[in-house]
N, C-alpha and C positions, 0 to 999 in steps of 0.2 A: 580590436583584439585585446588592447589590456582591460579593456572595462569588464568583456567579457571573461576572462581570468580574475578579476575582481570580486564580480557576482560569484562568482564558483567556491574562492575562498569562505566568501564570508557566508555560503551557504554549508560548507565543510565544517566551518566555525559554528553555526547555531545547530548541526548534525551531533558533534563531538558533543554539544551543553546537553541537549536532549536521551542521548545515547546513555548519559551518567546518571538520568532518570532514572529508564527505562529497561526493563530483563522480563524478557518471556519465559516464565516459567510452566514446566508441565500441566499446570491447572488453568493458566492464563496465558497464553503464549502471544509474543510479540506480531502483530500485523505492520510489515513493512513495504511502505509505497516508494514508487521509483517511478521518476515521469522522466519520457526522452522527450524532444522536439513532436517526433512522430508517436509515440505508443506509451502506453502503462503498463503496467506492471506491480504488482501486489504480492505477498508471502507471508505466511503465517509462520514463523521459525519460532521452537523450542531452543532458548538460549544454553538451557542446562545440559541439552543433551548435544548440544548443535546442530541441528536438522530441519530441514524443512518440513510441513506438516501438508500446507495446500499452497496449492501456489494459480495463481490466474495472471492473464494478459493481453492485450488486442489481438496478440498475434496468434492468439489460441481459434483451431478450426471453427467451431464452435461461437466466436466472438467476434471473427474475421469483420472487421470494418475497416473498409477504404478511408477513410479518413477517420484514422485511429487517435489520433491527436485531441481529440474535441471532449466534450463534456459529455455528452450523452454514451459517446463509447467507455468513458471511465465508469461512468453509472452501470452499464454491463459488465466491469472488469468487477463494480461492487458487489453485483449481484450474483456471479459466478462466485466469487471469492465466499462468501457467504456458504453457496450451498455446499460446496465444497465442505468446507470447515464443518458444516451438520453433518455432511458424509462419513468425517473423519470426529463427530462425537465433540465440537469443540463449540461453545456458544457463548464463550465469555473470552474477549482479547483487549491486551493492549495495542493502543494505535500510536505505530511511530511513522510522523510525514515527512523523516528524513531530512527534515533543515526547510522542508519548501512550507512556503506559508499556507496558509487554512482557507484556503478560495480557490476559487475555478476550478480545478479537473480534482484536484485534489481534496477539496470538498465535497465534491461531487460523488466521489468512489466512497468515503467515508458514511454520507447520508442513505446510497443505495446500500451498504452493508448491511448499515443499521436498519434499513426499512426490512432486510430482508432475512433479520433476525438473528445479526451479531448483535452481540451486547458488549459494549465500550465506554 
């Protein structure tokens, strides 16, 4: 239990560093990833206006995988995410991975993005 309260802070802590970067603005808007145990979760928010723009995640009909946790369902949550965002006119984002480091699922959604024509 404490360790895992441990992990959590000091993932809150390199959150709070990167956050002081990082502002989505209307021409550039912030890409925010969020990994549970089980699913992902992705959001293109406008920081100036406070909104969300698009938004994708396993548990979307559409994305629906049984084992939403893995790599390969994050690479769907990149690829939604993506067309989305051309939906809504938007092809250039900042990417913020929320405190989590740059591998596994989390890289994984970041590459599908990009493969599928966000630019970051």
């Amino acid at each position: 239990m404490k360790r895992k309260k441990l992990k959590t802070i000091r993932r809150v802590r390199r959150q709070a560093g990167i956050r002081k970067r990082l502002v989505g603005l209307p021409d550039r808007p912030r890409l925010a990833v969020f990994r549970s145990a089980r699913h992902m979760y992705a959001q293109i928010i406008d920081d100036l206006a406070g909104r969300t723009l698009a938004a994708a995640s396993t548990l979307d009909k559409g994305a629906r995988n049984p084992a939403g946790g893995n790599r390969q369902a994050a690479g769907t949550v990149g690829e939604t995410i993506a067309e989305r965002a051309r939906k809504a006119g938007i092809t250039r984002v900042v990417f913020d991975r929320r405190g989590y480091h740059y591998h596994g699922r989390v890289k994984a959604l970041a590459e599908a993005a990009r493969k599928a024509g966000l630019e970051f």
